[in-house]
N, C-alpha and C positions, 0 to 999 in steps of 0.2 A: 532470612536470605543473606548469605555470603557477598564480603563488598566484588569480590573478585569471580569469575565461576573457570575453568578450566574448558574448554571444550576437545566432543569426541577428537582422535587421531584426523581421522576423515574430515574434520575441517579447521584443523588447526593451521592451516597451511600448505597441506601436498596436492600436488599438482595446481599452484597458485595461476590466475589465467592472467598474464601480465598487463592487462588490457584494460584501462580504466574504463572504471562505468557510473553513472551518471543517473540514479534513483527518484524516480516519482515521489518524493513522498508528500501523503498528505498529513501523515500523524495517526493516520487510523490502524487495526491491525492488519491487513492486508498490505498495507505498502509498507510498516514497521517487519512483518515476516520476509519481504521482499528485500531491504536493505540488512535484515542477519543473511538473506541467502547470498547477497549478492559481496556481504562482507568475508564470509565463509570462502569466496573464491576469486576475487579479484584485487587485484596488490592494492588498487585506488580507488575511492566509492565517494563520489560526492552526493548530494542530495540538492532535489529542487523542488521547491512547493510554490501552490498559487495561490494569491486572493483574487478568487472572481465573485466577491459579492453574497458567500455560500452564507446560508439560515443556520450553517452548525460551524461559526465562526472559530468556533473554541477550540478546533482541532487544529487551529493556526497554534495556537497556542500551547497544544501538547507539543509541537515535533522539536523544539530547541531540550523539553525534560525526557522525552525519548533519545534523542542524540547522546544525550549526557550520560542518559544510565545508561545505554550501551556501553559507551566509552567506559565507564567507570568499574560497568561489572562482569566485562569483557575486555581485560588489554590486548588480547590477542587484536581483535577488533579494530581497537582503539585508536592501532599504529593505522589502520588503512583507511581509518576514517576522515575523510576529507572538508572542505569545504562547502555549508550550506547556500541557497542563494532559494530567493524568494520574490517571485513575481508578480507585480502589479496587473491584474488580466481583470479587474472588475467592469469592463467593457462588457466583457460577455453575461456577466448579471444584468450591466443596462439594459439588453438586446433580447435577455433573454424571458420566460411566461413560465415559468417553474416553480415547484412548490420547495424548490433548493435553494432559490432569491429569494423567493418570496412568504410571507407570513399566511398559507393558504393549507386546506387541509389537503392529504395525500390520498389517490384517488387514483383508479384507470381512467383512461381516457379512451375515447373510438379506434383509436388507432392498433389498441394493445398493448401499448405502452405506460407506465407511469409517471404520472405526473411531475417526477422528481427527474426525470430524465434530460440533460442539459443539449441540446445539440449540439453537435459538435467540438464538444467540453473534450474527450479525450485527445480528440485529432489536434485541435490546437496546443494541448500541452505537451505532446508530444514532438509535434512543429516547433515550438518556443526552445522545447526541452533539448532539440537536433539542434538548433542553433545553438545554444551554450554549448554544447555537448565538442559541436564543432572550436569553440575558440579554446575551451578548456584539453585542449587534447583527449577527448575520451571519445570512442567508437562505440559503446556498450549502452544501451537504455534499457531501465530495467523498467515494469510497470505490474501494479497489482492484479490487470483486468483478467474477467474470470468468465468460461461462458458455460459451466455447470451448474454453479449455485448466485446466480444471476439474476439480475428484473429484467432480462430481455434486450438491454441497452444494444444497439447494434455496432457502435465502438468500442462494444468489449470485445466484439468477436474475433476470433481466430482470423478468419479472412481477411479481416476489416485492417489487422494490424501489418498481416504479411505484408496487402498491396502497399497501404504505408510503409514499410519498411522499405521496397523496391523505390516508392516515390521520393524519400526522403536521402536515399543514396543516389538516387541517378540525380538530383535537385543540388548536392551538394557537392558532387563527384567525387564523393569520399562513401567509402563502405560503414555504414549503421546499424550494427545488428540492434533488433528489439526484442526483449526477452522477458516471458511474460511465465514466472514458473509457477503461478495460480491457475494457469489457465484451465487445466483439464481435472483441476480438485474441488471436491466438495469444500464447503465451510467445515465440518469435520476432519478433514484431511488437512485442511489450512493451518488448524489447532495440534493436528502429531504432526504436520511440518514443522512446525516453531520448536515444539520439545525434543526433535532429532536437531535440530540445528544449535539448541543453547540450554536444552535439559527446564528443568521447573526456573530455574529463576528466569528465563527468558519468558518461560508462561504468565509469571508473578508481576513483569516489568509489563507484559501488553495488558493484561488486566487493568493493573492500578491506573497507566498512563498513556494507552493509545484512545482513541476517540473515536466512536462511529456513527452514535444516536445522529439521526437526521432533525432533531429538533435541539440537538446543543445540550444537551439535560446532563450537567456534571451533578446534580444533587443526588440521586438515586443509584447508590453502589448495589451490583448484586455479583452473582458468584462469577462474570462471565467479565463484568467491569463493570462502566459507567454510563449511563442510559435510561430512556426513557420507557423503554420496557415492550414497548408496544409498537413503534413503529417498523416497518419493511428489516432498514437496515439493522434494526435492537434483534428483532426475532429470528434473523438470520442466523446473526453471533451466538443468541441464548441456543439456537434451536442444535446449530453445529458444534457448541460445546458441549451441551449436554449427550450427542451424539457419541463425541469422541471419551467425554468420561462415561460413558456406558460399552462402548467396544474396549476402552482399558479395563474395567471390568469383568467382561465376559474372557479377557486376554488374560486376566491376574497380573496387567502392569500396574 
């Protein structure tokens, strides 16, 4: 892997959206795809992650070595990359009966929902996230959430973010767009977004170093990354990459 990589015409810069924006990120692939996308088009991109208490802590711990190989193997990038800031929200682990705080196995529950499911978890980082977003001058929130290849969360949904969106502009009387460009893609689709936006080594850098296993498991590398293999969030990733190396196949990419 090249320390530098060059990216396509289409996001080297043209038609730059002058408009700073202000990135979810947790460290994992989803919101590491979400800050190439939203570096690919906005002059300014800062990032913000939270500790609230999560059982897969170590993803704290990817987003500073994610930041870096961006920067490093991306200058285009590099120059737009801003400011991280990291939130103290482990209140909502106190409050909260999930098997994402807690050391419990993962499971449905009566409702249809999984046990991993945080209430309220997207809404508040989003709220927190409006607030910075407001001091930092930036209008823009980007976020990973997805409501195709999904566990159902009802904060991922489409709806769920618009009305937020309406409630968090008229709340602050300033315009906040929220931009969620996972939304309507498969986990397959997530995996040729990444390599349209930064070619293989951007595929090589979410592998070795974004983070998704919901049990924290950095021991167990397979072809897809780092993980426990077996849980919701691991099978997802295995299940959407294997996906997407098989449509490059059938494609002769």
């Amino acid at each position: 892997m090249s320390a530098t990589t060059s990216l396509p015409a289409s996001h080297a810069g043209l038609g730059t959206d002058p408009r700073t924006a202000l990135v979810v990120f947790s460290g994992g692939q989803d919101s590491t795809v979400c800050l190439a996308w939203a570096l690919s088009r906005h002059a300014r991109v800062e990032t913000i992650g939270f500790d609230y208490g999560q059982r897969h802590k170590v993803e704290l711990d990817c987003r500073p070595r994610v930041r870096e190989a961006l920067a490093a193997q991306f200058p285009q990038w590099a120059a737009r990359l801003g400011e991280d800031h990291l939130l103290d929200l482990r209140l909502l682990g106190q409050i909260s009966d999930t098997a994402l705080t807690e050391s419990r196995a993962i499971e449905m529950q009566a409702n249809g929902l999984p046990n991993t499911f945080v209430p309220g978890r997207n809404l508040l980082f989003l709220n927190f996230a409006a607030a910075l977003a407001y001091r930092r001058g930036a209008s823009v929130l980007v976020g990973g959430m997805c409501e195709t290849d999904f566990s159902g969360y009802p904060d991922c949904r489409d709806n769920t973010l618009k009305a937020l969106q309406v409630a968090i502009s008229l709340g602050l009387d300033s315009p906040m767009t929220i931009e969620t460009p996972l939304m309507w893609l498969t986990k397959a689709q997530t995996w040729a977004l990444s390599e349209q936006l930064g070619g293989e080594a951007l595929q090589a850098l979410i592998v070795e170093h974004t983070h998704t296993c919901y049990l924290g498991d950095r021991t167990q590398r397979h072809a897809w990354g780092y993980g426990c293999g077996s849980c919701p969030a691991c099978v997802l990733r295995r299940d959407g990459f294997e996906a997407f190396r098989q449509s490059r196949q059938r494609t002769g990419g």
